[in-house]
C-alpha positions, 0 to 999 in steps of 0.5 A, a space after each residue: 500500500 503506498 499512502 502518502 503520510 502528511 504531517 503537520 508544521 508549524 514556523 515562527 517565520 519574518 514573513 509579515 505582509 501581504 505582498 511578501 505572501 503573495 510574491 511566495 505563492 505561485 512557488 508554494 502551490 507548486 512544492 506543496 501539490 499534495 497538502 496545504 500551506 498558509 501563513 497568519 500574520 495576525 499571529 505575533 509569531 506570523 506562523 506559517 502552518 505547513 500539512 504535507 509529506 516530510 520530504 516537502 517540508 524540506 523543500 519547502 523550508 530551503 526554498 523559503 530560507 534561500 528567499 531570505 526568510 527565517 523560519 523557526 519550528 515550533 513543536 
């Protein structure tokens, strides 16, 4: 049976406008086929919550840092 396992994150991340969320997401649709991404700048950590498989995750979390951005996991 191949079922493809999806975990959930969450980042505290510097990714605070609307302008940087939308600049970023034509590139997260496209690493997170399968899952869901959203960001909430309203949170005073701007959370970034992540579902996905763990191999995206990494991809996910390089593509942010090589665009400049922090991200800490919170657990």
């Amino acid at each position: 049976m191949n079922e493809h396992l999806h975990n959930f994150y969450l980042f505290r991340t510097n990714v605070n406008t609307t302008s940087q969320v939308d600049a970023l997401t034509p590139y997260l649709n496209r690493l997170v086929i399968s899952g869901k991404w959203s960001f909430d700048l309203e949170d005073c950590d701007l959370v970034f919550c992540l579902t996905c498989e763990d191999v995206v995750k990494h991809k996910v979390v390089g593509f942010l840092k090589s665009k400049g951005f922090a991200l800490e996991e919170l657990h």
